[in-house]
Short mmCIF file of the C-alpha atoms (twelve columns), coordinates in Angstrom:
data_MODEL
# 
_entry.id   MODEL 
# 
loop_
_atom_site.group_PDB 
_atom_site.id 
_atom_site.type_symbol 
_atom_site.label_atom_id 
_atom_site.label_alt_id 
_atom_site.label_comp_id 
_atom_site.label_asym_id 
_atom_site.label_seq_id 
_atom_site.Cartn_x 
_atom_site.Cartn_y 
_atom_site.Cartn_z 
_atom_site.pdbx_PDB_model_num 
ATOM 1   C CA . UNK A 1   31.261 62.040  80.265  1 
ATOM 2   C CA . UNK A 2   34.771 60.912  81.892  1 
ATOM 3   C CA . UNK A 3   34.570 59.800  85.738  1 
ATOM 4   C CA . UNK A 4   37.098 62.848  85.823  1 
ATOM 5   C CA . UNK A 5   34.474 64.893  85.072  1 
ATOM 6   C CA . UNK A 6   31.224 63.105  86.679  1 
ATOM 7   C CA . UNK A 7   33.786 63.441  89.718  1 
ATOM 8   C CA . UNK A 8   34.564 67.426  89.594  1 
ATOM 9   C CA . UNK A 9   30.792 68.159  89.053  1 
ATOM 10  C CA . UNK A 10  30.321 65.876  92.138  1 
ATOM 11  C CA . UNK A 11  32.360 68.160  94.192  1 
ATOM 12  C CA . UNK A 12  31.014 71.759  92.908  1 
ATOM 13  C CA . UNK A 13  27.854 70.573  93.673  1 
ATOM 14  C CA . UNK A 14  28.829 69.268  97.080  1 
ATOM 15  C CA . UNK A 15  30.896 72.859  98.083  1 
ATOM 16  C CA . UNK A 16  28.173 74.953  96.566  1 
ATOM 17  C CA . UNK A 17  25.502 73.026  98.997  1 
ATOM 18  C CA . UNK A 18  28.307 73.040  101.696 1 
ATOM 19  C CA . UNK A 19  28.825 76.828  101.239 1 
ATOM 20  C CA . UNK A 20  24.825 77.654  101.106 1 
ATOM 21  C CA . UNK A 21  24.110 75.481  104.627 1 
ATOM 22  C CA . UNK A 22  27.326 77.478  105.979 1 
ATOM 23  C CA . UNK A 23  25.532 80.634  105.188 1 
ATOM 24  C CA . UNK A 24  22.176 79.244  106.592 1 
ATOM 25  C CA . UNK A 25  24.199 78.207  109.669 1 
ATOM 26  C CA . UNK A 26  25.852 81.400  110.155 1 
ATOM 27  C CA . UNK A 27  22.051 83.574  109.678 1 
ATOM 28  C CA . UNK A 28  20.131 81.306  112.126 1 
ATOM 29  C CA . UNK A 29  22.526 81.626  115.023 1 
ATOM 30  C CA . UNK A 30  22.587 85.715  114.610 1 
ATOM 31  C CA . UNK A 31  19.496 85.454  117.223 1 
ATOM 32  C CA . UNK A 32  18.484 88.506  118.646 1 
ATOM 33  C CA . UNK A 33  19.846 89.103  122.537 1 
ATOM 34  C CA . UNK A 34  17.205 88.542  124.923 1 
ATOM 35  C CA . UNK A 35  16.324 89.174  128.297 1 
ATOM 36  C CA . UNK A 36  19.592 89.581  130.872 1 
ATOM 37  C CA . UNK A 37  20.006 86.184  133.427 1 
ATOM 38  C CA . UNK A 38  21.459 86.186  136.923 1 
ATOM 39  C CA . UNK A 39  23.200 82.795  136.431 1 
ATOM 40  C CA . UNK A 40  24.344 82.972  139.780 1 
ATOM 41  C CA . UNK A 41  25.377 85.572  142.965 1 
ATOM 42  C CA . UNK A 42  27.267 85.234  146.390 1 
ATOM 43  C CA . UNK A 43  27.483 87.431  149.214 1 
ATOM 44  C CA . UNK A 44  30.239 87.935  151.990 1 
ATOM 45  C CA . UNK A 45  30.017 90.238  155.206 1 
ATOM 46  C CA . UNK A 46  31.999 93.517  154.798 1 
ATOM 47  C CA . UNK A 47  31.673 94.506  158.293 1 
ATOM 48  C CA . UNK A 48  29.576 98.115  159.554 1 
ATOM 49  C CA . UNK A 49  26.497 96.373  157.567 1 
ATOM 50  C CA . UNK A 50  27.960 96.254  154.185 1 
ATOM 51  C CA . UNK A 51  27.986 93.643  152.326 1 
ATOM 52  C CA . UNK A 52  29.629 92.092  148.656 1 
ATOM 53  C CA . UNK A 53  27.798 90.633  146.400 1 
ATOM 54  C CA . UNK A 54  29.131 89.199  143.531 1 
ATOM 55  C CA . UNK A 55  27.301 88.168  140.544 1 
ATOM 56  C CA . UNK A 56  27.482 86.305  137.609 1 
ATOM 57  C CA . UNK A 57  25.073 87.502  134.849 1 
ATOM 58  C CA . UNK A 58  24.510 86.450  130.867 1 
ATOM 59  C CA . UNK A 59  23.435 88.205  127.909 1 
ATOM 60  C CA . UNK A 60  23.960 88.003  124.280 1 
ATOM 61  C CA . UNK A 61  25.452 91.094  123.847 1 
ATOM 62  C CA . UNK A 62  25.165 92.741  120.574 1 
ATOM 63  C CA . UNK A 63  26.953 95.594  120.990 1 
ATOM 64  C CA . UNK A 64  25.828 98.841  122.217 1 
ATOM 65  C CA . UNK A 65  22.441 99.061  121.250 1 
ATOM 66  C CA . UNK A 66  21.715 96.007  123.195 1 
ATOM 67  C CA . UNK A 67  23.716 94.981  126.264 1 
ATOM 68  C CA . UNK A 68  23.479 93.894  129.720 1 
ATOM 69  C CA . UNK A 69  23.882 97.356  131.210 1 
ATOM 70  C CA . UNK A 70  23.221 96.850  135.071 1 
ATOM 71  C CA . UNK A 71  22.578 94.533  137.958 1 
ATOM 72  C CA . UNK A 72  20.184 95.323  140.638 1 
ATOM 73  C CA . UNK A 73  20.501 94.279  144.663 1 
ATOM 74  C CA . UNK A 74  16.513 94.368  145.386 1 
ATOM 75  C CA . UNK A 75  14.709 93.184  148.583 1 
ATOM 76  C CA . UNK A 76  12.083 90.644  148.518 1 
ATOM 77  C CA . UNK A 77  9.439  93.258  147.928 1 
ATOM 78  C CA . UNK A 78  11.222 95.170  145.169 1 
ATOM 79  C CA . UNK A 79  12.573 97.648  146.995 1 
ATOM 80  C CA . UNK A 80  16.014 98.909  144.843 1 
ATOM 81  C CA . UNK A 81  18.990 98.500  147.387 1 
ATOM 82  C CA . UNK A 82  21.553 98.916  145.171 1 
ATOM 83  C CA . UNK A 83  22.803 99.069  141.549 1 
ATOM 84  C CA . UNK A 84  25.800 97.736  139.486 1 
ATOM 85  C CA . UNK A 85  25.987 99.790  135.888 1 
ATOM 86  C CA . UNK A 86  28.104 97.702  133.330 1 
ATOM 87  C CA . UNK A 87  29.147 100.493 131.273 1 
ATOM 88  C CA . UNK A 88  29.812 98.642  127.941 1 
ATOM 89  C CA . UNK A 89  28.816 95.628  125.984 1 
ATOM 90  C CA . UNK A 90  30.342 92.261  127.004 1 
ATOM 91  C CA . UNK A 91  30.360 90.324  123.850 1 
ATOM 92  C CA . UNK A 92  33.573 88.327  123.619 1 
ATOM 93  C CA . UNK A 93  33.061 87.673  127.993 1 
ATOM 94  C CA . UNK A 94  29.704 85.458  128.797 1 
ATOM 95  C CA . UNK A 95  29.032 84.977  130.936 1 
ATOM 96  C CA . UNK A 96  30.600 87.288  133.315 1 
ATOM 97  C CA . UNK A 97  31.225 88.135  137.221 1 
ATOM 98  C CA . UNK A 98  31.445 91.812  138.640 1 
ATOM 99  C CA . UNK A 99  31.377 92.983  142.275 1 
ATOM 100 C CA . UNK A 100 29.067 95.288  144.457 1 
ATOM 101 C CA . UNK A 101 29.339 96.331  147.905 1 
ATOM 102 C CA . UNK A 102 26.571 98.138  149.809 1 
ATOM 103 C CA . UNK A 103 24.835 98.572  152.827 1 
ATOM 104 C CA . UNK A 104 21.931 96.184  153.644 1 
ATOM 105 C CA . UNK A 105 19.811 96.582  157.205 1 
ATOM 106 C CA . UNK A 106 19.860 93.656  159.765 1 
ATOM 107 C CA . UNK A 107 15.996 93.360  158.878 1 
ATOM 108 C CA . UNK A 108 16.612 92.611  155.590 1 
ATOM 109 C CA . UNK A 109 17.122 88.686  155.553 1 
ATOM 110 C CA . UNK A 110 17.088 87.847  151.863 1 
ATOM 111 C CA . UNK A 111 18.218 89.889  148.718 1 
ATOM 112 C CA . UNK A 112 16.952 89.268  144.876 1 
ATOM 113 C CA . UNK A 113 19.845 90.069  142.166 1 
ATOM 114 C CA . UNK A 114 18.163 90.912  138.931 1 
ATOM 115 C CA . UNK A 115 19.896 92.229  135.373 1 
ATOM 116 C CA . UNK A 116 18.859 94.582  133.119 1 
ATOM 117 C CA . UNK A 117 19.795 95.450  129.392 1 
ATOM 118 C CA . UNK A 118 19.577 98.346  127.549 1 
ATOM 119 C CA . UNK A 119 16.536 97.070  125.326 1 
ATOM 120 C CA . UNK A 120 14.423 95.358  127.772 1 
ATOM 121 C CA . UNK A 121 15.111 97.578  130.937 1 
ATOM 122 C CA . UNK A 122 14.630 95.293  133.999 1 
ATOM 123 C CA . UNK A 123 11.692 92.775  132.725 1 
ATOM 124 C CA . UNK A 124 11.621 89.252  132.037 1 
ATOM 125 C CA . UNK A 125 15.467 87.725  132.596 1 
ATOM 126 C CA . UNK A 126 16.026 84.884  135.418 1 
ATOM 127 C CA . UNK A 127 17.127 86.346  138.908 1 
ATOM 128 C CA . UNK A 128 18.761 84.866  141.950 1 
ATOM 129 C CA . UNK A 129 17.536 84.900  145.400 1 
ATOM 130 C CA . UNK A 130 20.547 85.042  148.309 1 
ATOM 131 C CA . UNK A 131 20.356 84.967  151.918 1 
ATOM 132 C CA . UNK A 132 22.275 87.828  153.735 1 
ATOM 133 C CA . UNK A 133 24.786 86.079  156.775 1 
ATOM 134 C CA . UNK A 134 23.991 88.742  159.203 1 
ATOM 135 C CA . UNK A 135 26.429 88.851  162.657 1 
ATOM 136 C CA . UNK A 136 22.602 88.531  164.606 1 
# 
């Protein structure tokens, strides 16, 4: 055989494994989305007891059977103070930041922000605990 053509069988072999680990590559990071995160939240007075809270949340979106499709404002006993719906996938934007204003009462010192997707409802995803900077 020439070293022309010990060389060129070389390669095919070489671009044929190249192309099958490109494939494998491509399958194994095609992971299913999981739970929705709070990666992070602020909060700034609004004045008259309303406050904005923004927060930052991540998903792997998958499109619209499974999305992050809301944020809740919850206080430290799970009572629901507020909601954010995210009416669409974010795939191409993760993680991302949207806004919420809403009224919070002077007893309430400390506010949980927690995601939910359209899969896995509210359960399971990492949430963020803020205090509220009441004018007491």
């Amino acid at each position: 055989m020439s070293t022309t053509a010990s060389l060129r069988r070389t390669l095919t072999g070489r671009v044929a494994a190249g192309a099958v680990l490109l494939v494998s590559v491509a399958t194994t990071t095609q992971a299913p989305a999981g739970d929705a995160d709070v990666l992070a939240a602020t909060i700034a007075a609004a004045g008259d007891s309303r406050f904005r809270i923004d927060a930052t949340v991540a998903h792997s979106d998958t499109g619209w059977d499974h999305y992050a499709d809301r944020w809740d404002v919850l206080t430290e006993d799970g009572t629901l103070l507020g909601s954010r719906t995210l009416h669409h996938p974010h795939e191409t934007e993760q993680p991302f930041t949207r806004s919420l204003t809403i009224e919070i009462p002077a007893d309430i010192l400390r506010v949980v922000i927690r995601a939910g997707d359209s899969v896995h409802g509210d359960a399971g995803g990492q949430t963020v605990t803020i205090v509220v900077p009441h004018d007491n």
